[in-house]
C-alpha positions as CSV (number, residue, x, y, z in Angstrom):
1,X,25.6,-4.4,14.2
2,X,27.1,-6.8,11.6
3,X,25.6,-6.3,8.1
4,X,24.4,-9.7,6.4
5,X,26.3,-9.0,2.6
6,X,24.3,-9.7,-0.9
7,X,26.3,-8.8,-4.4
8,X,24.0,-7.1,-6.7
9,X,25.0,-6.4,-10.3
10,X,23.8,-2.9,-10.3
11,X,25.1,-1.0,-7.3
12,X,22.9,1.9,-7.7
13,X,20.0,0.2,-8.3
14,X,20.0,-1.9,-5.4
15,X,21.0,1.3,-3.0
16,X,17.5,2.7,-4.9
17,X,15.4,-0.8,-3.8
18,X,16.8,-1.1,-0.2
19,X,16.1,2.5,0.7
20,X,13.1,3.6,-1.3
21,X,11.5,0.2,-1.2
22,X,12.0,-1.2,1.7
23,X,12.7,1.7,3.6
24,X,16.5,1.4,4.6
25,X,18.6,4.3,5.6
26,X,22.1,4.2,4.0
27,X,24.8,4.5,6.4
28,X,28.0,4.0,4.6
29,X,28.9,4.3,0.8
30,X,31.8,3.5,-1.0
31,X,31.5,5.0,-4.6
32,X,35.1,3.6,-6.0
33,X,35.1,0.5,-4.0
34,X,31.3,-0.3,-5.2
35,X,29.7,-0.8,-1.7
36,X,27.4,1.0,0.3
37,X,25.7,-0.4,4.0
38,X,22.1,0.1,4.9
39,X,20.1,-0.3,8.0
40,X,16.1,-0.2,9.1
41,X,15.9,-1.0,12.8
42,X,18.0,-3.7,13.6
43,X,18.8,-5.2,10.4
44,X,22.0,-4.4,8.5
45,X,22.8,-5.0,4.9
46,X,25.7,-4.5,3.0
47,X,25.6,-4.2,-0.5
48,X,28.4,-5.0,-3.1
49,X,28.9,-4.8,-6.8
50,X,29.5,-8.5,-8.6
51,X,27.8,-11.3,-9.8
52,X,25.2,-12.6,-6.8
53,X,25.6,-15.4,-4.9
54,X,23.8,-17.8,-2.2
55,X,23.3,-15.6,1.3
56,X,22.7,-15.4,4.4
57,X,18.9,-14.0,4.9
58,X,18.7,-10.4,6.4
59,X,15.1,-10.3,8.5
60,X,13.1,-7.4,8.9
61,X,10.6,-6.4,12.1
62,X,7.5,-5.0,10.5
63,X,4.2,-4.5,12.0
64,X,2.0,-5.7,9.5
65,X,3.6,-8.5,7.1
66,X,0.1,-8.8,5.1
67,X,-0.2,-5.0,4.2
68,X,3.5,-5.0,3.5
69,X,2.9,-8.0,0.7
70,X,0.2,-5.5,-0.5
71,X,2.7,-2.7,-0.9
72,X,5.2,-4.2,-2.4
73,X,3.2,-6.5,-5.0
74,X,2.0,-3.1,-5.9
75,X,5.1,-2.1,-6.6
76,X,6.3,-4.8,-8.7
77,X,8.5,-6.2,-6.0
78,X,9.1,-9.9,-6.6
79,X,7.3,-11.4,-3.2
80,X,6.4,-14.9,-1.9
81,X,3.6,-15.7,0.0
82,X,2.6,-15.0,3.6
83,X,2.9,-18.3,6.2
84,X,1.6,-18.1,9.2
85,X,3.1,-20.0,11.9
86,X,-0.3,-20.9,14.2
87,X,-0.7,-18.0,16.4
88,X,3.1,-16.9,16.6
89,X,4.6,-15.4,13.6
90,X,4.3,-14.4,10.0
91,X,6.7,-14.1,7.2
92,X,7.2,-12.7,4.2
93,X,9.9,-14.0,1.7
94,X,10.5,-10.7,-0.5
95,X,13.4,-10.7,-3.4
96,X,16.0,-7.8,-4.6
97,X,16.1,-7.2,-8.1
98,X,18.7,-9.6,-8.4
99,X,17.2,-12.2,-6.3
100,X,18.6,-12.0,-3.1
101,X,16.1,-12.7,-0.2
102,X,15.0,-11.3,2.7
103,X,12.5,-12.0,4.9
104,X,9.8,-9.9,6.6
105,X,8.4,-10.9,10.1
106,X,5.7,-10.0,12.2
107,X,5.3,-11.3,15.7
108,X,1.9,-11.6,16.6
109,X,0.2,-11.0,19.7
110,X,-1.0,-14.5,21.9
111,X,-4.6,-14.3,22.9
């Protein structure tokens, strides 16, 4: 699996977000080098210290985009709003403490 990479300016504090947050598992970290990788089910994301730039969008399956907008506006997490492509999909655009995005999805179930 080939991590999608964001730069955050505080390495620690984004390894903090992506696992406590959003409930990544960190699977490789770099403590000299300033990077670490994380995964939750089949998304990977690599994490390196520097300025932040433009990205590629990691996507995450969750079951329930709606009560995960909930959770994290609760938290303080910066968050967009849920769309709702008729009958097929949800997403949620949800941003790191340094503003890179990625994007919940929930598949939903045809009638």
């Amino acid at each position: 699996m080939t991590p999608i990479w964001y730069r955050v300016r505080d390495l620690d504090a984004g390894r903090r977000f992506y696992r406590d947050v959003l409930g990544f598992t960190e699977t490789a970290f770099d403590g000299e080098a300033r990077w670490s990788q994380l995964t939750r089910g089949e998304t990977a994301v690599g994490l390196a210290e520097g300025e932040p730039e433009e990205a590629l969008v990691a996507t995450i399956d969750v079951d329930d985009v709606k009560a995960e907008a909930e959770r994290l506006r609760a938290a303080s997490v910066d968050v967009g709003v849920v769309v709702e492509v008729h009958g097929q999909i949800r997403l949620l655009d949800v941003f790191d403490p340094d503003g890179n995005r990625i994007q919940l999805t929930q598949e939903l179930a045809e009638d």
